[in-house]
N, C-alpha and C positions, 0 to 999 in steps of 0.2 A: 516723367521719369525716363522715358527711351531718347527725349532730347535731349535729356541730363548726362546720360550715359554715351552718347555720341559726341558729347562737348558743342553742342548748337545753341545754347542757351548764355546769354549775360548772368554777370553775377550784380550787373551795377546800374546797368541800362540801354537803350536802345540810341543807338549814333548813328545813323544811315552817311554815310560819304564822309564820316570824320575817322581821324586819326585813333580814338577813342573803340572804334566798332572792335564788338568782341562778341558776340552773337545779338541774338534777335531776341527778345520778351516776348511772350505770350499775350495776348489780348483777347477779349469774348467778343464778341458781338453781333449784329448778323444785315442785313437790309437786303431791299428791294425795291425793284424800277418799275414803271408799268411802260409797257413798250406798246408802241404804236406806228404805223404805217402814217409816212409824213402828211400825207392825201388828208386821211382817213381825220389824224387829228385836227388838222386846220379845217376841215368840214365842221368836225364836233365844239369848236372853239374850246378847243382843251388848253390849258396851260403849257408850253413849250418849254423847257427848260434847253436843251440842245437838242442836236442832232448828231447819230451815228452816221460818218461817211464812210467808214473804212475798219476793216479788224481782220486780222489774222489769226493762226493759229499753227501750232508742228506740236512733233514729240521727238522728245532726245531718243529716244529707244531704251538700248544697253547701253548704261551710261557707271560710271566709277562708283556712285553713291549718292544717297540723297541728297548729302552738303555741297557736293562739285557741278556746280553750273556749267551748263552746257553751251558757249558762245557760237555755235554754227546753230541751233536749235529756237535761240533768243534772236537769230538776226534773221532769220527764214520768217518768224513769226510779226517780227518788223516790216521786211519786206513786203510781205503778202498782206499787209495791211495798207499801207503805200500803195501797193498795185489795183488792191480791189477800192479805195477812193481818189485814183488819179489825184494823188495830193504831192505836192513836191514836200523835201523835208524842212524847207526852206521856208515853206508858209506854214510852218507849228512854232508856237510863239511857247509851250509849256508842256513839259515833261512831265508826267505823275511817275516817277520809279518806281521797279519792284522793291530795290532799299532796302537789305532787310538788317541791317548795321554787321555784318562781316565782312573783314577787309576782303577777303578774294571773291564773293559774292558782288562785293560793291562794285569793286575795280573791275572785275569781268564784263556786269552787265554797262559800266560808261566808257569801257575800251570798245564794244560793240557800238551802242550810240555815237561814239566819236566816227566807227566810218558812213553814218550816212549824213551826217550833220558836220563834216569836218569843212566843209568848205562855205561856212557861214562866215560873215563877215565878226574877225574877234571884239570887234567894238558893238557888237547888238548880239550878244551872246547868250545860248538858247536857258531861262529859265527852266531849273531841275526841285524835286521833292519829293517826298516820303511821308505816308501818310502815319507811316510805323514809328514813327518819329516823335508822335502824339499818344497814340492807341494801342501800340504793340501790332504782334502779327495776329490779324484773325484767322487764321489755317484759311479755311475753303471759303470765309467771308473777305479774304484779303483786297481778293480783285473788285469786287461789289463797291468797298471801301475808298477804292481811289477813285472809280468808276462818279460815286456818287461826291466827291470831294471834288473833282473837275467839272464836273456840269453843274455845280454851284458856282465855282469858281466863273466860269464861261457865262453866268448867267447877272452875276454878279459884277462883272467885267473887274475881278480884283485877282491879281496871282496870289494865292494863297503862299504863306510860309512853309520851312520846315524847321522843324527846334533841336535843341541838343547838338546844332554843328557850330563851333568854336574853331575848330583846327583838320584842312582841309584832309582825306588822304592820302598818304605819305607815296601809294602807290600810281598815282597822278598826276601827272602832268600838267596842273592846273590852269599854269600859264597860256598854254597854246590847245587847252582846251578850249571846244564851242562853245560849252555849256556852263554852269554857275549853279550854286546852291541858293536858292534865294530863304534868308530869312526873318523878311519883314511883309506884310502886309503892301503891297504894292497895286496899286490904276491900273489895269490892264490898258492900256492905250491900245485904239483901232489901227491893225498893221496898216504897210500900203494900200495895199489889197485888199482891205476892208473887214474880212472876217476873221474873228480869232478862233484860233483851234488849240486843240491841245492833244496828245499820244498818253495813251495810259498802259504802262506792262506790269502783267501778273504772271509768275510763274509758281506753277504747282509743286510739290513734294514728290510725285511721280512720275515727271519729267516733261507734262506739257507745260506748252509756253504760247502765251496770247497776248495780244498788242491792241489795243482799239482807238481810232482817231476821234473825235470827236469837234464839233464846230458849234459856232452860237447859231441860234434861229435869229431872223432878221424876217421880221413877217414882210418887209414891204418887198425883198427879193423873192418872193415865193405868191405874191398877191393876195395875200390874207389879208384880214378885218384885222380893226387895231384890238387888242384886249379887254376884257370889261374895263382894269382898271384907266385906259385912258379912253374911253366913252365920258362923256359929259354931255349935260343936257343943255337944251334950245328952251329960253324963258316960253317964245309961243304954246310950246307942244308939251310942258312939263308931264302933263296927267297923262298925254299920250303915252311917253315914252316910258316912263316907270316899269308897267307890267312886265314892257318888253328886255328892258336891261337887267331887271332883276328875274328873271329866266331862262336868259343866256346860257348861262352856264351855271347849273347846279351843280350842288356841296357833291363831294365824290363820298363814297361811303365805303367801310371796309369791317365783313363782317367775319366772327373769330364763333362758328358756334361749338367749338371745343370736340371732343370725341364721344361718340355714343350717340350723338343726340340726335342723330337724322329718324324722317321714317316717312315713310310712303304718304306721296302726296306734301309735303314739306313744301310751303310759301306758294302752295296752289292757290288761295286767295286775292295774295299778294300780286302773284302773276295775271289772275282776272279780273284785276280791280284796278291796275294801275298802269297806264299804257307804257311810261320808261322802263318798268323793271321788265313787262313785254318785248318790248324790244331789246333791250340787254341781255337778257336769257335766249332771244329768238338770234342775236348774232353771234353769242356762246356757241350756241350749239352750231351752226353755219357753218364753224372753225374749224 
């Protein structure tokens, strides 16, 4: 109702960068990452999906209103992610936008992107998207949302789409923009340079703003073991080797025991009967 009554809301749908944008949808939803120390995982032969090199973060302060983006606030938060991953803007092959389908939200946040990406060459022109494009906005799940939509992408080596854009924004400069809406399913092709990345921004309702880089894992740059799934076995040694491949890496587990239901001494058993959950519990607590 209070977005209804500010006029922040579509009555028809969600258009990230098209002509069409007239607020933003509502969407539900929620996730999460398990984060880990790059060491740490490739010790555990954890499954990699990416790697965070870089992220930022500001706050608009006192700002006009909830609806009016903050373009000095979004390019601080740019910046500062850029600086803390020594990454040029030049070697990110894929933009996740904040997108939230209004025109002055749109056009604010790709007049910003346009000064640190302007001097890309316009014939290899930066891949852009919107995850809101699909799912609406998730308020405080927004950023999670693209976060988890790129390291699939990165891992998957495909540029995701984004839908609902037919007819570019009118507030745009299209032409002699860097950047491009992609809306099909595309190969992420291996840049010069060999790794692909991708920049993701989220901005909050209350005036912060965060940028995160993100890159593929490439185990053989890092000197890691290849992954269970490309282990294969030697006819000599088959019975050998079984035991050992199939305890590489065990199922991950995630448990939900609801509210109330704790009580003193809870999975004390478990903890002295099983040396993983021993040591899981014992590097919890370490933290």
């Amino acid at each position: 109702i209070k977005f209804c009554k500010i006029g922040a809301l579509s009555e028809d749908g969600s258009y990230p960068f098209d002509a069409r944008a007239n607020g933003f949808i509502m969407g539900e939803g929620a996730g999460f990452m398990v984060l880990r120390r790059l060491e740490d995982a490739i010790r555990d032969n954890n499954k990699i999906y990416a790697i965070i090199s870089g992220y930022g973060g500001s706050s608009d302060g006192k700002g006009k209103g909830i609806t009016a983006p903050n373009p000095e606030g979004q390019r601080l938060a740019i910046e500062r992610a850029l600086n803390t991953s020594s990454i040029k803007p030049s070697e990110i092959q894929y933009l996740e936008c904040h997108g939230t389908s209004t025109i002055v939200g749109d056009a604010t946040e790709l007049n910003v992107l346009k000064g640190f990406f302007s001097g890309r060459n316009l014939n290899q022109k930066l891949a852009i998207g919107s995850i809101k494009s699909q799912i609406g906005h998730l308020k405080s799940a927004a950023g999670i949302a693209g976060i988890i939509k790129s390291v699939l992408a990165l891992h998957h080596k495909i540029i995701p789409p984004s839908v609902n854009y037919n007819s570019p924004n009118p507030s745009i400069n299209w032409e002699i923009s860097p950047y491009y809406v992609n809306t099909k399913p595309i190969k992420w092709i291996s840049p010069e340079f060999g790794i692909r990345r991708a920049g993701v921004s989220a901005f909050g309702f209350g005036g912060t703003n965060y940028h995160v880089i993100l890159e593929e894992f490439i185990p053989q740059l890092y000197g890691a073991t290849p992954s269970v799934s490309q282990k294969f076995l030697i006819p000599d040694n088959i019975a050998d080797s079984i035991p050992s491949i199939s305890m590489s890496s065990p199922e991950l587990c995630f448990l939900f025991s609801g509210q109330g239901s704790q009580y003193v001494g809870m999975a004390e058993k478990l903890y002295q009967k099983f040396q993983i959950i021993r040591n899981t519990l014992d590097n919890a607590n370490r933290i």
